[in-house]
N, C-alpha and C positions, 0 to 999 in steps of 0.2 A: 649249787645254782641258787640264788638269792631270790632273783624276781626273771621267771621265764620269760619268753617272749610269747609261745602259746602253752598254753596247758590244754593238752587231749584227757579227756572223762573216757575212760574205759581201756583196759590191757588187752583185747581180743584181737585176732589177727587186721580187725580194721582199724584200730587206737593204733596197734602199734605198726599198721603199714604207713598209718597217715603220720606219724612221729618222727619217723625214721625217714619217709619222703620230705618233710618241713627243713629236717635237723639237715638234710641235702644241700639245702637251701641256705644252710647258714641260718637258720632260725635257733635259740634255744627252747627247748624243748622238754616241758615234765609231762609223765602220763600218772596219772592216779588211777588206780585198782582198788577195786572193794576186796578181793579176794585174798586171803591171809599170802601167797606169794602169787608169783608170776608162773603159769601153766597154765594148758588148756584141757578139756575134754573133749568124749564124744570119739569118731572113726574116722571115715576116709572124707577126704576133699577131691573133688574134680576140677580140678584149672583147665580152663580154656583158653586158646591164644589172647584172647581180648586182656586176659589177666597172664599171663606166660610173656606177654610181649612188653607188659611192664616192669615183672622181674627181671625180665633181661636188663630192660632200661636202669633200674638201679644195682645192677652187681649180682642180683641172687638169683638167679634160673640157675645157674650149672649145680649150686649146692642143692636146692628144690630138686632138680632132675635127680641128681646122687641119689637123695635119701629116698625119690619116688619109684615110681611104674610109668613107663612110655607106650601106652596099650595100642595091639595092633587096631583094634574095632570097634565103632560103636552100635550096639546091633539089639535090635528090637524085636521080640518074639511076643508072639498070644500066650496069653498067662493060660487059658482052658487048653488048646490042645499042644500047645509046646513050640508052633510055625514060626520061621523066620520070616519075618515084614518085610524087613528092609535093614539095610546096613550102612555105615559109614566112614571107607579106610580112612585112619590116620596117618597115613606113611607119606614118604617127601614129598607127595604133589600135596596132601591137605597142608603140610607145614611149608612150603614152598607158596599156597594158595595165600595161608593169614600170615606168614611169616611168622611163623613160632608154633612149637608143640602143644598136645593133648600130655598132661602131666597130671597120675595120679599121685597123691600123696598122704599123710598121716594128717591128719588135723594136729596133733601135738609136734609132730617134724617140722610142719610147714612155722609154726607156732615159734618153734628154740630157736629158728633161724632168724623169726624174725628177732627175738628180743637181744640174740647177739649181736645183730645187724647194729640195732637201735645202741646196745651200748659201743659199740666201737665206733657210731656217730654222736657219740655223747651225749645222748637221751638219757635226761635223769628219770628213773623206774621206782615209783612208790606205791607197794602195796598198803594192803590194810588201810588204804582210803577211799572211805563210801564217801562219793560228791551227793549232797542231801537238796543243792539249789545255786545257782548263780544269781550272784547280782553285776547288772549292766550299768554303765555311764559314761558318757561322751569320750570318756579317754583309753579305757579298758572293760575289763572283766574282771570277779572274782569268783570262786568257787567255793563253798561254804560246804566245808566237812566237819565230822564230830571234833578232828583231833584243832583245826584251824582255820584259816581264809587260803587260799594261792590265788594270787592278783596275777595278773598278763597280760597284754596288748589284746588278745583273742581265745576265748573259749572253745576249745569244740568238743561236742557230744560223740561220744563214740561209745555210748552204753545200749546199745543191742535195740534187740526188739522193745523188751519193757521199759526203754528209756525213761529215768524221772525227769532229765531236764528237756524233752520234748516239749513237755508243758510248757517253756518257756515261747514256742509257736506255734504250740497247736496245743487242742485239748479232746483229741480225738483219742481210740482207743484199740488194744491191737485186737483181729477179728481173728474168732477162732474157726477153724473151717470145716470141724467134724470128722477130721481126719488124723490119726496118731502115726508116729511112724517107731518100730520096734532096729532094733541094730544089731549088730555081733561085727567087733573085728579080731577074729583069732587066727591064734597059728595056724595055716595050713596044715599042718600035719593031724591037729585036733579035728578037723573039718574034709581031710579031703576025700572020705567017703559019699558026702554031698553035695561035690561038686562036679560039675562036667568037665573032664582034661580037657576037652577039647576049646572051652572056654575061656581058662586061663590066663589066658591074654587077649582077653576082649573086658569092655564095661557092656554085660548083658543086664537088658533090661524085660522082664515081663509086664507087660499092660493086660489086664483085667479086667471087669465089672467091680465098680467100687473098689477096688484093689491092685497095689503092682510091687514089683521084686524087683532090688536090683544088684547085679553081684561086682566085682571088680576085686583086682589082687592089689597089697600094699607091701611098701618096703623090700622091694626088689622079687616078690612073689613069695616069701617071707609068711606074709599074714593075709588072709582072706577077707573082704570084707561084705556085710549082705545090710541089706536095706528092704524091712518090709513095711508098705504102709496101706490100710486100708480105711473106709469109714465104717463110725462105729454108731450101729443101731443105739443105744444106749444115751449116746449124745443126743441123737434127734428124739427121742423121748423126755428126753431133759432131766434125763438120770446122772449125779454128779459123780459114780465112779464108773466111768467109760473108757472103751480103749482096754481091753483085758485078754489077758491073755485066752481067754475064753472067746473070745469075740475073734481074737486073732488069727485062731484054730477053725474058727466057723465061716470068717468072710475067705480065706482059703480052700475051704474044704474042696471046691468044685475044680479049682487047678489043678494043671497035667503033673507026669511026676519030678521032674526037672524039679519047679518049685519047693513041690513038697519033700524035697530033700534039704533043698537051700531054705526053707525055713528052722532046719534043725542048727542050723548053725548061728542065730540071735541069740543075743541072750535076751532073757526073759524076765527078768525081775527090775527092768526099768524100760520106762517108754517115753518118745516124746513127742505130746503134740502139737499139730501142725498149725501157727497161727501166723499171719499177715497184718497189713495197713491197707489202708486205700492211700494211692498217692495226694499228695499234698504241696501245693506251688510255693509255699514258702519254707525255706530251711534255715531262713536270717534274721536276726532282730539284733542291730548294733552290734556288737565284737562276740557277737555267740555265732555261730552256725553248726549244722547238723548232719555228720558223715554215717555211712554203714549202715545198718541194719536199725541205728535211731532214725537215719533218713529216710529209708525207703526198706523195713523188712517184704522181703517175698517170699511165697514158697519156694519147696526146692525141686520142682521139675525141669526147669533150666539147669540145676545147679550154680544158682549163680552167683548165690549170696556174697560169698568170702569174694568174686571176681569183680564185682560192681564196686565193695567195697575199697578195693585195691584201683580202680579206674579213680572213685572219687579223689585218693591219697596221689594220686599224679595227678590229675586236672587241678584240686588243689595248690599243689606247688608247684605248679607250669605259671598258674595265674600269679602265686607271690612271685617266683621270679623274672617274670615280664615283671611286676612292678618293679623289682628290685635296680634290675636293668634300666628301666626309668628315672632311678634316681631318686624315686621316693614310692615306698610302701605304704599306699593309700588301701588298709585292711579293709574297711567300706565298699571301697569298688574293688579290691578283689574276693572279697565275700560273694558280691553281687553278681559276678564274673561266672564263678564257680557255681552260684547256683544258676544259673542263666544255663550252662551249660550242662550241668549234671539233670535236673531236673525233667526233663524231656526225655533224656535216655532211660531213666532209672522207671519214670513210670509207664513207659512204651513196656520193658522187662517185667514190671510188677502183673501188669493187665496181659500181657500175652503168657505166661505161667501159670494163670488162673485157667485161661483157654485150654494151653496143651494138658491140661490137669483134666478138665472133661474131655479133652480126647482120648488120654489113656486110660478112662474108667469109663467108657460108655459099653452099653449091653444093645442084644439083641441088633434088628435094624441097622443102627448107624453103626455099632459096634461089625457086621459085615462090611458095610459100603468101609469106616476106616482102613477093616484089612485090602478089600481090593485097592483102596487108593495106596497104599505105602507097597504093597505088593508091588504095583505098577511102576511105580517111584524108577528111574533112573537112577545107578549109583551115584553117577557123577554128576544129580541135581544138588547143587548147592544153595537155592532161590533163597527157601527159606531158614536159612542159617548165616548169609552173608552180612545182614543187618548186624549181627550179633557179635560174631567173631572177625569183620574185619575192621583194621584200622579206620 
């Protein structure tokens, strides 16, 4: 491919959903990766219909479903004495509700799928290139890496949270939020003294004081996967190594035993912490704009990252091809388009994630008044999740 039409910055599941959405389009399409090949890290992804209803839309929910988990429940317990809250089936009336499934998956699964996707829509895939800066001009973009330039009608940033070409609209910085999160996704069989059978096929979630757990099974119940994340006294004293596994063992210690079995199953010798944006109203300037986790990182109490990411990569190329349809691809106005449209959703998600984050860490007081209200909770209130998950 000589001269793309767009070049995507970044190989992660949102570079290369929004590539392979473009490349849909009849757009040509290069992605540049810093990283010596194409792979991901990291455990388990939660898709929600809002993102499930997109992979349908491009061909790939039955292979995603394959490689995944189709869990019966989503279900929230007190991390101190072990209660069930409240709960949330997934079965044919929730997917009958948003039309499409709750799909867990492997972060590296959901990952191969896509980059085969992208090559069999003839997405040219270049590792081993760190984009260092764009330059803008009335006609196009370039991309300035160590090894060259890649010129194209439109740039987009798909470099993560620590994006360098966000500078190009902002000069804002990501916040860290005093919280780490530790992982483990292993065999089942290494783990399954820690786990509850009866759980198995549920995404359980413990909330806490400063702290929450959460479990779920991968790869057709195959591998187990755990999530612990608390805040680290160490940070708020402004000590620079925080988040230890010493700390780990201390903000759980008061957890019922549930937990403190599911905590044996992380591994331990890497952690990551938890850092965000404040949202931001512009994602544009001339033939750049800003997808994924450069445009809008959030935490991940929604779990929503990877799913916003993938909304962006079809709003994106609904808007090229209406213009296409029109007869002419005015990249400007569908820049403008896309953000018009994304922008509103993504920081509605970024500000209410921060919220449900002091709801699952609150103590004492309100930490009772929460359980009696989820307690009370109707199974079959949907109020506050409708926003989220339906079309």
């Amino acid at each position: 491919m000589s001269t793309p039409d767009v070049v995507v910055v970044g190989g992660g599941i949102g570079g290369l959903s929004t590539a392979y959405a473009l490349a849909c389009t009849g757009q040509r399409v290069r992605v540049l990766e810093q990283a010596e090949r194409f792979g991901e890290v990291g455990a388990g992804l939660q898709l929600a219909p809002n993102a499930t209803r997109v992979l349908r839309r491009w061909g790939l929910l039955d292979q995603v479903t394959a490689a995944g988990v189709l869990p019966r429940r989503l279900v929230f317990k007190d991390a101190l004495d072990g209660v069930e809250l409240t709960s949330l089936y997934l079965d044919t009336g929730f997917v009958d509700r948003y039309q499409a499934p709750y799909v867990l998956v492997h972060r590296s699964d959901l990952h191969a799928i896509l980059v085969q996707a992208c090559h069999e829509a003839g997405v040219e895939l270049l590792a081993a290139s760190r984009a260092d800066d764009v330059v803008l001009d009335s006609g196009g973009a370039t991309v300035l890496t160590e090894d060259g330039e890649h010129r194209a009608d439109v740039v987009v940033a798909a470099d993560g949270l620590w994006s360098t070409l966000r500078r190009t609209v902002s000069d804002d910085e990501p916040v860290c939020s005093g919280y780490v999160a530790y992982r483990g996704a292993r065999p089942l069989a290494e783990v399954r003294e820690h786990v509850d059978p009866d759980s198995l096929h549920d995404v359980v979630v413990y909330i806490g004081p400063d702290c929450h757990l959460v479990q779920y099974s991968l790869r057709h119940g195959e591998i187990h996967n755990t999530v612990a994340v608390f805040a680290s006294p160490a940070y708020r004293r402004g000590e620079s190594d925080w988040g230890t596994p010493a700390e780990l063992d201390a903000a759980f210690a008061p957890a019922c035993e549930q937990v403190q079995r599911g905590l044996q199953a992380l591994w331990r010798d890497r952690r990551w912490p938890m850092y965000d944006r404040l949202p931001i109203d512009t994602w544009t300037h001339g033939r750049f704009v800003l997808t994924g986790d450069a445009a809008h990182p959030m935490l991940q109490y929604f779990a929503q990252g990877a799913c916003q990411a993938m909304e962006d990569a079809h709003s994106l190329a609904t808007h090229v091809a209406k213009g296409l349809a029109g007869g002419t691809l005015d990249w400007p106005a569908v820049l403008a388009a896309y953000q018009h449209e994304r922008v509103p959703r993504t920081a509605r998600v970024q500000t209410n994630v921060r919220t449900w984050g002091d709801i699952w860490h609150c103590d004492g007081l309100t930490r009772t008044l929460r359980n009696a209200l989820l307690l009370d909770r109707r199974l079959d209130d949907y109020r506050h999740i409708d926003w989220l998950y339906q079309a």
